[in-house]
N, C-alpha and C positions, 0 to 999 in steps of 0.2 A: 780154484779161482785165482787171476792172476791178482797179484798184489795192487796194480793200480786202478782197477778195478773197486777198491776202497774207498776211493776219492770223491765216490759219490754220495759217501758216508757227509764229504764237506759239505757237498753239494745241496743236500737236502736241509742240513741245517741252516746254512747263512740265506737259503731261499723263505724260512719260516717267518722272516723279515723284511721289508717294504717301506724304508728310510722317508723315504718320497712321498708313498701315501700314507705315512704311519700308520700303517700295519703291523700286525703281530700276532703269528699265530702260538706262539711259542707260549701258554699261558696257564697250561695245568699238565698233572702229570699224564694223562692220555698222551697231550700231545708230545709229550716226550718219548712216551712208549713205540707211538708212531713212526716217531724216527729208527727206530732200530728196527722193526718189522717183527709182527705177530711170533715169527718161531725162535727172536732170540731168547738168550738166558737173560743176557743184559740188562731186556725190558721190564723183567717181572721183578729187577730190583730199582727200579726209579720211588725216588720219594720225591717228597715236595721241595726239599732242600735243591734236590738238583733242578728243577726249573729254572732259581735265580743260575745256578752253575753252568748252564748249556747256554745260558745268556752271553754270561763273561766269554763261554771257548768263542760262541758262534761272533761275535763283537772280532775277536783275533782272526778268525779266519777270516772273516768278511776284508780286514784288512790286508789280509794275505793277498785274496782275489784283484783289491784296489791297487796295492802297490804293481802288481801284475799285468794290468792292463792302464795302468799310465805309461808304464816303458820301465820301471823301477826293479826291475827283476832281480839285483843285489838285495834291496830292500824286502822285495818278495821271499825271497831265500832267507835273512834274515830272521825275519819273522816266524817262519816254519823252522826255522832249526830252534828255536826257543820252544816251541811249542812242542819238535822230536825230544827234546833234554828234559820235560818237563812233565811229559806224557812218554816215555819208553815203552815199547810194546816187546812181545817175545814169539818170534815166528818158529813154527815148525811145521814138518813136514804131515800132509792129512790125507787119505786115500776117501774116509767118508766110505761111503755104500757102493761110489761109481766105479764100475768095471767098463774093463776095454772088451771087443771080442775075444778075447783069449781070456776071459774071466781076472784079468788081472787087476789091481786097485789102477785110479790114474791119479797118480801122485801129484802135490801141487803144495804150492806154499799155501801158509794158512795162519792166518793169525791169532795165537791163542790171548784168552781173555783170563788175564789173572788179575783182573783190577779191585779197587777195593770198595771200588760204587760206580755206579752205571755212568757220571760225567768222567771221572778217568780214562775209563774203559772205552768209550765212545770218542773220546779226544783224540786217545793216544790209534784208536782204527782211522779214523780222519784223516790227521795231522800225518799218517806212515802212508795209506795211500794220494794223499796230494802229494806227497815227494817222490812215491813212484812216478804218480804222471808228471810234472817236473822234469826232473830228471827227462824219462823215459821220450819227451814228446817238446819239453821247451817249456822255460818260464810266459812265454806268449802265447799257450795256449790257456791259460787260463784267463778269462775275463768276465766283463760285465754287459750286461745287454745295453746294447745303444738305443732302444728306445724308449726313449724317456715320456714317463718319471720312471719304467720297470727297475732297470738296475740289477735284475737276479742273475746272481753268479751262473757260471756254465764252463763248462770244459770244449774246449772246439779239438775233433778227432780228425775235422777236414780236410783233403789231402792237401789241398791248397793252402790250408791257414787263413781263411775266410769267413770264418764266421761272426758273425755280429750281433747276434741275437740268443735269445737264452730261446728260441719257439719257433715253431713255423707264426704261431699268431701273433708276436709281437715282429716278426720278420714281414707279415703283411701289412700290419698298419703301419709300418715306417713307410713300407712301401707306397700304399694308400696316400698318406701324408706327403710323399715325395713327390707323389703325383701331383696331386692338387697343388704345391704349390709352385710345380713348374707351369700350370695353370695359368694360373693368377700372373705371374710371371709373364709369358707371354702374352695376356691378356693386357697386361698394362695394369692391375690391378694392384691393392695393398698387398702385405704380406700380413700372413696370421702369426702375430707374435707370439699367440699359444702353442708352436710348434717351434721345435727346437730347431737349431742350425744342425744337427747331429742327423737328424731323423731326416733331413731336405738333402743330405751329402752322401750318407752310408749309403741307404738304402737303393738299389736296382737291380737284385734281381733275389730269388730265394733263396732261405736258408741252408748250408751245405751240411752236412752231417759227414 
C-alpha cells in the first residue's frame, strides 16, 4: 500500500461531519468502527470514550483541509506537523500474503499499529498519510467542495488541478445551479439569492478525477 494512500483515513473522518447542515454522523461507537473497516484490529478496540476523541482529531484535520484550500498552505503545514509530533506512527516494511509471479512477497511500506487506543492509532494513520499526499502532490490538492452548503473534504489527483467538488453529484448541481442562473441572467430575471456566487462561477464542466 503506498503510504498516501492513508489520507483517505483523513478523508472519511472530517466527511462524517456537515458544518452547514449540522450534521453528524460521528455519534456511537459503530460509527467509529466504520471508519477503520470491518478487517481492522483497530476497530474492535473503540470504546465510547473515543467518540468524543475522533471528534477533537476530526475538528484539526477539518482545519488542515480549510487552511488548504483558502491558499494557507504554511498554515496547512502547520497544523499537520502538530498533529505528525503528537500522533508518531512507526513504518515498516510488509510483504502480507501478495506475491509477484515469481512467487516473491511485493514489498511495500506499511504502517504499524502500536497505539494505545483506537483514537491514537487512527490519528496518527491520518495525520502520516495526509503528509504523504502533501508532500507528494501539493498543499493545493487538498480541498473543500465548492458546493455549497457540502463542504466535504476531498483530495484532487487531477492532472490538471481541477477539481472542485468532493462528487460527481455535487459537481452536477453546481452545474445545474450555474445553469439556471445564467438563465435568469439572460432572461432579464432576479437572481436566486439561495445560490451561492461560488456554485454560479466554479461550476462548467464535470468533475476530474
Amino acid at each position: 500500500m503506498e503510504l498516501a494512500s492513508y489520507s483517505d483515513y483523513a478523508v472519511r473522518l472530517v466527511n462524517t461531519e456537515e458544518p452547514a447542515r449540522g450534521t453528524d454522523a460521528l455519534t456511537s461507537v459503530a460509527a467509529v468502527r466504520e471508519l477503520f473497516g470491518a478487517a481492522s484490529q483497530m476497530a474492535r478496540r473503540v470504546t465510547d470514550s473515543d467518540v468524543t476523541r475522533f471528534r477533537s482529531i476530526r475538528a484539526r484535520l477539518r482545519a488542515v483541509f480549510t487552511a488548504a484550500d483558502e491558499g494557507d498552505h504554511g498554515g496547512a503545514v502547520d497544523l499537520l506537523n502538530s498533529l505528525l509530533l503528537e500522533f508518531p506512527v512507526s513504518p515498516q516494511i510488509s510483504g502480507h500474503d501478495t506475491l509477484d509471479d515469481e512467487g516473491r512477497p511485493r514489498w511495500h511500506m506499511h504502517l504499524a499499529d502500536h497505539s494505545s487506543n483506537a483514537t491514537t492509532g487512527y490519528a496518527a494513520i491520518a495525520a502520516m498519510g495526509l503528509a504523504f499526499h502533501l508532500t507528494g502532490y501539493g498543499a493545493d490538492r487538498l480541498g473543500l467542495c465548492q458546493a455549497a452548503p457540502c463542504r466535504n473534504a476531498y483530495l484532487d489527483t487531477s492532472t490538471n488541478r481541477s477539481r472542485r467538488y468532493c462528487s460527481d453529484r455535487c459537481a452536477t448541481r453546481a452545474n445545474v445551479a450555474a445553469y439556471r442562473a445564467r438563465k435568469r441572467r439572460e432572461a432579464g430575471g432576479p437572481e436566486d439569492t439561495g445560490r451561492t456566487a461560488v456554485a454560479s462561477q466554479e461550476a462548467t464542466a464535470p468533475i476530474e478525477r
